[in-house]
C-alpha positions in Angstrom: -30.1 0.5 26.7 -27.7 2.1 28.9 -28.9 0.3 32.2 -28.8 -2.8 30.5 -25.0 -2.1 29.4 -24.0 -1.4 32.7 -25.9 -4.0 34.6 -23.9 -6.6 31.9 -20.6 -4.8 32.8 -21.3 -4.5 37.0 -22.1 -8.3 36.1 -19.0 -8.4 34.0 -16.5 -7.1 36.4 -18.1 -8.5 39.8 -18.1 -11.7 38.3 -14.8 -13.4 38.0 -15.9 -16.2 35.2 -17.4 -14.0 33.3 -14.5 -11.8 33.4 -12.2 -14.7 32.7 -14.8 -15.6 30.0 -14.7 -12.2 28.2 -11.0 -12.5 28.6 -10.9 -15.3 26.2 -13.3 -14.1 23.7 -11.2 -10.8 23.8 -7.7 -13.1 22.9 -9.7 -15.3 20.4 -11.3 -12.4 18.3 -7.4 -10.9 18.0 -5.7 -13.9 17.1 -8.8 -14.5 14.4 -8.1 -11.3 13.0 -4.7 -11.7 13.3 -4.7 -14.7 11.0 -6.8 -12.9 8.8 -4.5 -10.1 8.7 -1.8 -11.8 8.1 -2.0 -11.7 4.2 -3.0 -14.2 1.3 -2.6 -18.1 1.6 -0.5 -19.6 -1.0 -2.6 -21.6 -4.0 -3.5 -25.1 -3.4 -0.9 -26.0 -6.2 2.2 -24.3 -4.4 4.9 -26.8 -3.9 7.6 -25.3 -1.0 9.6 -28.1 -1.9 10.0 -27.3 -5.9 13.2 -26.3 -6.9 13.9 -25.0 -10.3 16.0 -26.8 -12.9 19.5 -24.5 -13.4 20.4 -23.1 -16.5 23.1 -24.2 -19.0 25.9 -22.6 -18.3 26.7 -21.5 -22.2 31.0 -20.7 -22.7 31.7 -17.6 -24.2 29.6 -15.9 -22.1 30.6 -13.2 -19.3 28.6 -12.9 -16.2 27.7 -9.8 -15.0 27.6 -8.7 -11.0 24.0 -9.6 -9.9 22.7 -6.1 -8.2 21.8 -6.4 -4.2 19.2 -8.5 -3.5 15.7 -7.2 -3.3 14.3 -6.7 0.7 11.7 -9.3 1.0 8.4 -8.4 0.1 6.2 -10.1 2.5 6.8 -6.9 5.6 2.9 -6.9 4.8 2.4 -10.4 6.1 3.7 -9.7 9.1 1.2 -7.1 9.8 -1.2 -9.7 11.6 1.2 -10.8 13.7 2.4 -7.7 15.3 -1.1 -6.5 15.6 -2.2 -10.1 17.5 1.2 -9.5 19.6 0.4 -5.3 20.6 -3.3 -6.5 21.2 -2.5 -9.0 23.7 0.7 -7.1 25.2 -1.9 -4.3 26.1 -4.8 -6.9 26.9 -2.3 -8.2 29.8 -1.1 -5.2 31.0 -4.6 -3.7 31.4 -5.7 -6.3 33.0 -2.5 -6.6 35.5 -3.1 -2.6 36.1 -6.7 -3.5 36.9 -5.8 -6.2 39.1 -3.5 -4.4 41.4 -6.2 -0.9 41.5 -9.0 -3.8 42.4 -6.3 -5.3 45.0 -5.4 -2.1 46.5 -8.7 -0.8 46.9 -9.5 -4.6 48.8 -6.3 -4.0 50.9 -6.9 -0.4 52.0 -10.5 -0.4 52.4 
């Protein structure tokens, strides 16, 4: 087993396609569980455009101050995309550091 996972990564790395291949698979899988991550779809009934009919404004009445509004609740919706953005942030700046230690090593030696 471990022969064959280092003849598929000597492959892997010697190999630019498949490098470039593994690249994309890498990007794909993260956005996919980025989207999946990214919290529950709305029902199929949901209407973004519905607005809701005002009340009656009824005289003789006082209105109270309305407290501070409430800090939107959807911080864990977001959660897919920051992971999708880390994961590719570090999946490009692994593969720049790799490029320049494979480009220095070509240049010296």
């Amino acid at each position: 087993m471990k022969k064959l996972i280092r003849n598929t990564w000597q492959t892997v790395t010697t190999s630019s396609l498949a490098g470039r291949l593994l690249v994309v698979l890498i990007v794909l899988v993260v956005l996919a569980a980025a989207m999946i991550l990214s919290g529950p779809k709305p029902p199929g009934d949901f209407d973004p455009l519905f607005r809701p009919t005002p009340l009656p404004v009824i005289e003789g009445t006082t209105t109270a101050a309305q407290p501070p509004a409430i800090l939107s609740s959807e911080y864990k919706l977001t959660n897919g995309v920051v992971l999708a953005v880390v994961s590719i942030l570090v999946i490009v700046i692994l593969g720049t550091l790799l490029y320049i230690r494979r480009y220095n090593r070509k240049t010296r030696g």
